[in-house]
N, C-alpha and C positions, 0 to 999 in steps of 0.2 A: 482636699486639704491633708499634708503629713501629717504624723504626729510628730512629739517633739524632738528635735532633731538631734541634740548632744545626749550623751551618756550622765548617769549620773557623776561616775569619775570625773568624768570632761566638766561638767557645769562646775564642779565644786573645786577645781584646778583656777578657778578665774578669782578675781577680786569681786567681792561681796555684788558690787556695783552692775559689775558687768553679767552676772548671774542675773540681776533685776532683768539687764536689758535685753536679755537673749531672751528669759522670760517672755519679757513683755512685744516684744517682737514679732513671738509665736503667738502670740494672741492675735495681737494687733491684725495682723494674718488671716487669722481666724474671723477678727472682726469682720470683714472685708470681706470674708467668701461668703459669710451671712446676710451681710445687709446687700450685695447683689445676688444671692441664691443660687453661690455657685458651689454649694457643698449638700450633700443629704442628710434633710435636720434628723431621719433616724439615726445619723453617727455621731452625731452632737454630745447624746451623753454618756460614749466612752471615752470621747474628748474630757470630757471635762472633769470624768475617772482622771486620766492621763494626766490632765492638768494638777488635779490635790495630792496626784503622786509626785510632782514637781515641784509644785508647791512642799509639799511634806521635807523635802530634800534642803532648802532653802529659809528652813525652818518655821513656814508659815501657813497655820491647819485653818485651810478652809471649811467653811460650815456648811452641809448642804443645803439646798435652796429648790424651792418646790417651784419648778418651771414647765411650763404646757413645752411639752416638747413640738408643735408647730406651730407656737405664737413668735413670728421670729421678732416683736417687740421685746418679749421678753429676754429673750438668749443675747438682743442687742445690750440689753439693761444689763445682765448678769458681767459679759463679757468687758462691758465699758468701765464697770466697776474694779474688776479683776486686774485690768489694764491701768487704772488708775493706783492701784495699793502697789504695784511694780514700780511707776513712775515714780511715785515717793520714795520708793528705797532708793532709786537711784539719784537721790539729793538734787534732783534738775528740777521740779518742779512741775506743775500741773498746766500743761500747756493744749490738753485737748485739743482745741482747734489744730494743733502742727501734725495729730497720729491719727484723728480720728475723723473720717469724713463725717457732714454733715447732716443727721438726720432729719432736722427738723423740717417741718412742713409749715407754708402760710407766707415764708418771705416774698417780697414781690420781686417777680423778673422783670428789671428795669427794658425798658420801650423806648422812652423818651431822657431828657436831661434832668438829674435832681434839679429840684425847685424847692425852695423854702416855702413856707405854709405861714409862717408870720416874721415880718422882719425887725426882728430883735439878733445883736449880735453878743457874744457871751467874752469878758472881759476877763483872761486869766493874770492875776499879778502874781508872779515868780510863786506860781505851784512847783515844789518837790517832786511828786511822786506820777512817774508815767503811768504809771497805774489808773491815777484817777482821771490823768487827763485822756487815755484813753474811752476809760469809762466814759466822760462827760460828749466826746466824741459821738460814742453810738448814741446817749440819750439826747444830743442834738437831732442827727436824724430821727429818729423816733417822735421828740416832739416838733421836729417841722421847723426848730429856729434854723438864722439863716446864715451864720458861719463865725468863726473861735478868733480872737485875737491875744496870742499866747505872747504875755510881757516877759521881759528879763531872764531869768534861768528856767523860766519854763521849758519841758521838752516837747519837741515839738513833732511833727509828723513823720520824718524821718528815724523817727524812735523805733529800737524795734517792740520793746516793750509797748510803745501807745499803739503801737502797728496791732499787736497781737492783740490787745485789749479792747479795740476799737472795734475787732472782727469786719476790720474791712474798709469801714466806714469813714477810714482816713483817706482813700481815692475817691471820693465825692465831697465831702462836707470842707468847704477854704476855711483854713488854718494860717493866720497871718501870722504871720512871728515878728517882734519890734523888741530891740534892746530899752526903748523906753517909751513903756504903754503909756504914760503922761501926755508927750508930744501925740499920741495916736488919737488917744481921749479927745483932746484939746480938737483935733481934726474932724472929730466924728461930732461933739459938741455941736461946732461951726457949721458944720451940715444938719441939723436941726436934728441929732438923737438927743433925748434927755438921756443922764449918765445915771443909773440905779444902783448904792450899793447896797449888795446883802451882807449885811452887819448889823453887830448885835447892840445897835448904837442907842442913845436915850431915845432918839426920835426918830427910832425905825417903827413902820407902820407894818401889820402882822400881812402876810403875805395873803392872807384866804379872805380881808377885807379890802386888800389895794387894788386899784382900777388902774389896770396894765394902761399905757399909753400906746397910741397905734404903732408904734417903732420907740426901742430904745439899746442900748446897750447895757448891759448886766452885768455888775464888777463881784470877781467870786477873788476873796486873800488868799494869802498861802497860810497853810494848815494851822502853824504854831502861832504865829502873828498877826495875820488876819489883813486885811489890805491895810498897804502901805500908806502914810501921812500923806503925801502927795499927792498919791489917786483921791485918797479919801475926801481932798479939799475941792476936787473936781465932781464932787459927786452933788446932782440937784433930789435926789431924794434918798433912802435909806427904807429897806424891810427888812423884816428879819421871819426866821419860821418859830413859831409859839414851840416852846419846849417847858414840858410836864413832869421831869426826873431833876434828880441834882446835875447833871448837867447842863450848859446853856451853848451845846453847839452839837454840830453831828458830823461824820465825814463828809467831804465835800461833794465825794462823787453824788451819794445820796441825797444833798440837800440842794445840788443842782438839778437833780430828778425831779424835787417838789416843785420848786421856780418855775422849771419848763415847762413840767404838765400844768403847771398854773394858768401860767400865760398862754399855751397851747389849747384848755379849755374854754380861756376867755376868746381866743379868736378864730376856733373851730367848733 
């Protein structure tokens, strides 16, 4: 592993931005020799000398950090951190999965085809934000239901936002997309799903007392609004999740998380 490769001169020649990125570059680098052990962890901490010099330069004083110099979990932590305070200066935003390989240990190496584990399917009406429909993505897989039907301005799997959110899980989990979840509803109805919404309606039942049905469909509204009048008249029953603060609702992605593993408990 070099050290770093510009001159002080040179780094501070650049726009603020791209100082981050050269930065964070050299790290990233760095990351990378470490988590496959292709650097000597005794050189690690004149590196990281080198680095609060660099930092120093760029106006931002690193605090030392009491690290086992051959725990290479640790110098993965230190480094991923370090990488991450560059990434913010440079106003893109925190995208780890795009710089940083993967360390985590436990996921399964697929064998065979995903399979859903219970078949309920999760009814998006015109969600905003790829963000959480990413989110809701990976917590499908996780709890086992068995595929998304993303209504009206929902965005959809070709997002790259839901792409990146999803961490993956948008090339296995079907993601239907329909300009009018109504007609879809009505479909799925006619095929014997009961239509569930989670809303915060009079005669929504608390979600940790309702007895999932063997298969249904699950209607999650959009943020501000909450499902649409027209879904809502399609819907045969109504939960809601028990809330104990002054508010009476919580992010979506989150409160699809409770749903799933709900339903996910009741049928594993």
């Amino acid at each position: 592993m070099q050290g770093f490769p510009l001159t002080q001169k040179r780094l501070l020649s650049m726009p603020l931005a791209r100082q981050h990125k050269w930065i964070k570059k050299w790290l990233e680098g760095l990351y990378c020799n470490i988590l496959y052990e292709q650097i000597d962890f005794n050189t690690l901490p004149d590196l990281l000398k080198q680095y609060q010099l660099v930092a120093s330069w760029v106006g931002i004083q690193h605090s030392d950090e009491t690290i086992d110099i051959n725990n290479k979990k640790s110098w993965l932590e230190c480094i991923s951190n370090l990488v991450h305070t560059h990434q913010q200066k440079t106003n893109i935003g925190r995208h780890e999965n795009d710089f940083l390989p993967n360390v985590r240990v436990g996921d399964i190496t697929p064998t065979t085809a995903w399979t859903p584990k219970c078949n309920y399917g999760v009814a998006l009406d015109n969600i905003r934000s790829a963000f959480n429909v990413g989110s809701i993505f990976r917590t499908t897989d996780g709890a086992g239901l068995a595929f998304l039907i993303l209504g009206g301005y929902t965005p959809g799997k070709d997002n790259l936002q839901v792409k990146k959110t999803s961490m993956k899980t948008t090339d296995w989990i079907p993601g239907i997309h329909t300009a009018a979840l109504k007609d879809s509803l009505i479909e799925y109805g006619q095929k014997g799903y009961p239509i569930i919404g989670i809303e915060t309606t009079e005669n929504a039942k608390p979600c940790h007392l309702f007895q999932w049905p063997e298969k249904a469909i699950i209607v999650f509204g959009n943020e501000e609004y909450g499902i649409s009048n027209e879904v809502l008249l399609l819907c045969d029953e109504f939960v809601h999740i028990p809330m104990f603060g002054f508010k009476n609702s919580i992010n979506i992605a989150n409160a699809y998380a409770i749903i799933a593993f709900s339903i996910a408990a009741q049928f594993n």
